[in-house]
N, C-alpha and C positions, 0 to 999 in steps of 0.2 A: 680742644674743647670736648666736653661728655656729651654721652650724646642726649640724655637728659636737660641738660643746660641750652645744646642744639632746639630740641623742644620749645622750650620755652623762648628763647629766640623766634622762632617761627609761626609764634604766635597763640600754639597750643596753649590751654587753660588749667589743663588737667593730665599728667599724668601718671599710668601705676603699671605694677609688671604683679603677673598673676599666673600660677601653676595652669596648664591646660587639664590636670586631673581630676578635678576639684567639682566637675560639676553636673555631679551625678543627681542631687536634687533638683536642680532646671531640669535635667532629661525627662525626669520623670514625670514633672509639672506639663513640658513639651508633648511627650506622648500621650495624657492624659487630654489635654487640649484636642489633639486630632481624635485620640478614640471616641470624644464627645463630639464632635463634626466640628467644633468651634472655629475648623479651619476654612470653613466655604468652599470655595470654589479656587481657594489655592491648591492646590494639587501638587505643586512642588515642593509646599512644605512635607509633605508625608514620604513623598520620595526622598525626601534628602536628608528625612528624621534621622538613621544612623548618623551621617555624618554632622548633623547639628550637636550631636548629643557628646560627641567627642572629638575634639579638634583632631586629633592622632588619626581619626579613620579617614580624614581630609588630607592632611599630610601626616605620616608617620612619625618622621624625624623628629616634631612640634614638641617639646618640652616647655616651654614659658612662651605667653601671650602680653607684651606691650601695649595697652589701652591708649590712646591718647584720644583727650577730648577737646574741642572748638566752643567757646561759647556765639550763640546768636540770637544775643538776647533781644526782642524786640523793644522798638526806641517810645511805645504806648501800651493803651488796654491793647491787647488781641481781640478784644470782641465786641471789641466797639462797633462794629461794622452788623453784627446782628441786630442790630436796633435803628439799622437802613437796609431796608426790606428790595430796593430797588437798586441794590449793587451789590455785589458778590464778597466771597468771605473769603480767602484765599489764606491755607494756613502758612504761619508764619515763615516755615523753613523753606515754602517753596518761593515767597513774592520776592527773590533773589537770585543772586549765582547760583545752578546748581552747587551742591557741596561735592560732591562727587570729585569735582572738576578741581575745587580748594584745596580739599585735603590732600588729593592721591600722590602729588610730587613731593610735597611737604613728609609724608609718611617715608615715600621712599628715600630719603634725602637722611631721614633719621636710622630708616632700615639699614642704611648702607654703614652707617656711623655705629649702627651695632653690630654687623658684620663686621669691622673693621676692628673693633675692640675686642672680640669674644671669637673670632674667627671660625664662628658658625653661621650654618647658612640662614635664613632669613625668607618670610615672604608678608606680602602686602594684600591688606583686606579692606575695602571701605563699604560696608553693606551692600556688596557686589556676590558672597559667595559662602554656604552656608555654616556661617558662624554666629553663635548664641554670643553677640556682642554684649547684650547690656548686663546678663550674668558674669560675665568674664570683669566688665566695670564696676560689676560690684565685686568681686572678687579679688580685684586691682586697688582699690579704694577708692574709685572714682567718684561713687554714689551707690547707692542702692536702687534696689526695686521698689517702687512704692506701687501702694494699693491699684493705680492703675496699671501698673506693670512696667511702668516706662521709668526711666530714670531718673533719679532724684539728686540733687547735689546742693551742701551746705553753702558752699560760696556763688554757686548759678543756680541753682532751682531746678526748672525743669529745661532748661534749654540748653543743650550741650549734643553737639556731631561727635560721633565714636569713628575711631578709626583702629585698626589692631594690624602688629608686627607679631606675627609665628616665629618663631625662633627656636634652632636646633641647642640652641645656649641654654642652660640651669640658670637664669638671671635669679637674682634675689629677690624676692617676694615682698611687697607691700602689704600692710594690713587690710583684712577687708571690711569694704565702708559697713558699720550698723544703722538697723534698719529705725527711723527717726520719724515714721509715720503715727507713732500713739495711735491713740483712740481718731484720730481725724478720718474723717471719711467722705470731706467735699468732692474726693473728684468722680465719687459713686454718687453722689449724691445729685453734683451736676450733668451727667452724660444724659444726651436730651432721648437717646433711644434706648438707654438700659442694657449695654453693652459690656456691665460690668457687674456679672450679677452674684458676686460675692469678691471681699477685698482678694488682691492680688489673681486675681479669675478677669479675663477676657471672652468676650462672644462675639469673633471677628464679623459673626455672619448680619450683628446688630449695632457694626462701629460704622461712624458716618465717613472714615477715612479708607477703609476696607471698601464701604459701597460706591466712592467715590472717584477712589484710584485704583484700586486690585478689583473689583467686580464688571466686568463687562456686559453683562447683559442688563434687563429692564429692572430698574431697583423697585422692590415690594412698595404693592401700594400701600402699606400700613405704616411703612416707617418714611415714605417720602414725604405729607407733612410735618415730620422732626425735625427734617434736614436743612428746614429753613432757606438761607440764604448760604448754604456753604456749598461752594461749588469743585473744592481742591482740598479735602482735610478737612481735619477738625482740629481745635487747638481747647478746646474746655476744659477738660480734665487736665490738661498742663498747666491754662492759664490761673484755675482756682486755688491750685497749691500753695500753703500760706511761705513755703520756702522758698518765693518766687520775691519776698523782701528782698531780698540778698544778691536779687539776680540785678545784672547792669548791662547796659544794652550793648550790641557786638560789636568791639571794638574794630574787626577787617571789616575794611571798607569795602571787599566782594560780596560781605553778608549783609549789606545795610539794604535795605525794601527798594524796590526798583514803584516810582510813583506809580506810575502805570498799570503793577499789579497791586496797590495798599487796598483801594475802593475801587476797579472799574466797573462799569456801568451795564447791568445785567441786558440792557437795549442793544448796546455795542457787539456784546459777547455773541449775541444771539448772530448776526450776522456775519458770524466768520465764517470763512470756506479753509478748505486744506492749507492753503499758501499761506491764509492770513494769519491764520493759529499757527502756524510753524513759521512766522517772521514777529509775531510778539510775544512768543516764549522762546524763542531761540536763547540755548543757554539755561534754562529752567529745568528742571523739574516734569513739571506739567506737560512738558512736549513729550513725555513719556507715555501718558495714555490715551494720546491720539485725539482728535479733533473730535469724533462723534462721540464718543465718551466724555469728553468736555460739555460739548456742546446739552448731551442728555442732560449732564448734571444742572446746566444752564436753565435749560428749558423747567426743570423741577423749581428751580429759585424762583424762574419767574409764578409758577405756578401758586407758589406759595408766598408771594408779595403781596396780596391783597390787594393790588393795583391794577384795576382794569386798562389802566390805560399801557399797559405796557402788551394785551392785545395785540396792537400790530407789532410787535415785537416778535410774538411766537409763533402766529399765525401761519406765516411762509414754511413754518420748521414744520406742518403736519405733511408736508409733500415733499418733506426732506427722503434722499434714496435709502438713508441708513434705517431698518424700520424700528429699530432700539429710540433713534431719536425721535424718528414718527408718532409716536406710541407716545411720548413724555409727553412730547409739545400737544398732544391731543389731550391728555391729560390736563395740560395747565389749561388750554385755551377752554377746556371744558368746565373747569373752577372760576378759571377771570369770569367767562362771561353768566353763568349763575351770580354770580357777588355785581356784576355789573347788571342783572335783569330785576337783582333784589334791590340794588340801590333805587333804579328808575322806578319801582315800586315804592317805594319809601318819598318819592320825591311830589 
């Protein structure tokens, strides 16, 4: 069996094989990014710029990059959950199996099948190690870049895991996907913090998913009533894309929503301790930025729920030890109860 065919066997969605030479316009894009600071408070991006900017200075040997992509498409709206103010948002890729964890055998299991055909060596990447993945997927024909930056695909939309095979092998080249954005511009249109402030341009330091998950410290008080109810990501700019018709919801049953993360209850959340976040994300995602970081971002949702009565909810969190978290929950608890002093006025 090819190992292409292996692919798809395995459930992959998508895949394409693409020159690693090819992508000297993203570098440039890449390094323009950081000269503008767009990168926050990543600091690894800028370190590891060279090596983003060319697979070859990653590993040398690297002549051809194998894309493969996962869809996981969600089985509703995605944002149906912002228009319940008293339960948390959780973006789509993470209310599941880590991917991480899906993909990584799967790759290697194909890796080995192209090793075995081309009798070059090989190596295995799942957004673990600094690789300009979704440029390479366009470049594979996987999809393109769309105006948010993120990937776009004719038959899933915007909901597709990248995975990539390095290879010492000259494999043959797929065409690369064109760019099918026209004139549309919803997903600039709808980013609730203005994180996107020209097409195909990012401003990590104003995306809800950057301050969510990559930002550690106290998120600006300007852009935390934006944040709404999202407490892990953001998924807008995905979810408004009109080539999300086409999308169908993910067919592996490791990517289907785990109930327990679709809506839980921003009251719940509020009372996790270490154990408890690391026994209901176990396996996720989410367990990646650690309980006080969670929690912060918690604390902001309730803040901005407009629900006084979730009050005792936060309350406890101002004499939390973490003072990242201290500092939010004082925050919210100082919004509820204004909106609670104005109500009993009004009454």
């Amino acid at each position: 069996m090819s190992w292409r065919a292996r692919a798809r066997d395995l459930g992959f969605s998508a895949v394409g094989v693409a020159p690693v030479d090819r992508l000297a316009d993203a570098a440039r894009q890449l390094r323009a990014f950081v000269d503008l600071g767009r990168h926050g408070s990543m600091a690894w991006m800028e370190e590891t710029l060279e090596r983003r900017a060319d697979p070859r200075v990653l590993w040398p040997e690297a002549r051809s990059a194998v894309v493969l992509a996962l869809n996981y498409g969600p089985d509703g709206d995605p944002l149906d959950n912002l228009a319940r103010p008293t339960v948390g948002n959780i973006s789509v890729y993470a209310r599941h199996r880590d991917y991480h964890d899906v993909l990584k055998g799967r790759l290697k299991e194909v890796a080995g099948l192209i090793a075995r055909d081309t009798g070059a060596d090989v190596k295995v990447f799942v957004d673990t190690a600094p690789l300009m993945e979704k440029p390479l997927a366009a470049l594979a024909g996987v999809g393109w870049q769309g105006k948010h930056t993120n990937l776009v695909s004719r038959d899933f939309g915007s909901w597709l895991f990248l995975g990539v095979i390095l290879s010492a092998a000259d494999l043959p080249s797929d065409e690369p996907a064109a760019d099918r954005c026209g004139a549309c511009r919803r997903c600039l249109d709808a980013c609730p913090t203005g994180a996107l402030p020209a097409p195909y341009q990012m401003d990590a330091r104003r995306c809800i998913s950057y301050l969510t998950i990559e930002h550690a410290g106290p998120i600006p008080e300007d852009l935390r009533p934006l944040i709404g109810n999202r407490i892990y990501g953001c998924d807008d700019c995905l979810a408004v894309c009109p080539w999300n018709k086409f999308a169908s919801e993910a067919a592996e049953m490791k990517l289907r929503p785990r109930p327990e993360l679709t809506a839980p209850s921003l009251a719940a959340l509020a009372e996790l301790d270490d154990a408890a976040f690391r026994a209901l994300f176990a396996g996720s995602p989410v367990k990646r930025i650690g309980r006080n970081r969670f929690v912060r971002n918690v604390a902001i949702a309730i803040g901005n729920s407009g629900d006084p009565a979730l009050i005792p909810a936060v309350k406890p969190l101002v004499d939390d030890p973490d003072p990242v978290v201290s500092e939010a929950a004082q925050w919210a608890l100082d919004r509820l109860s204004l909106l609670e002093a104005s109500e009993g006025r009004l009454r």
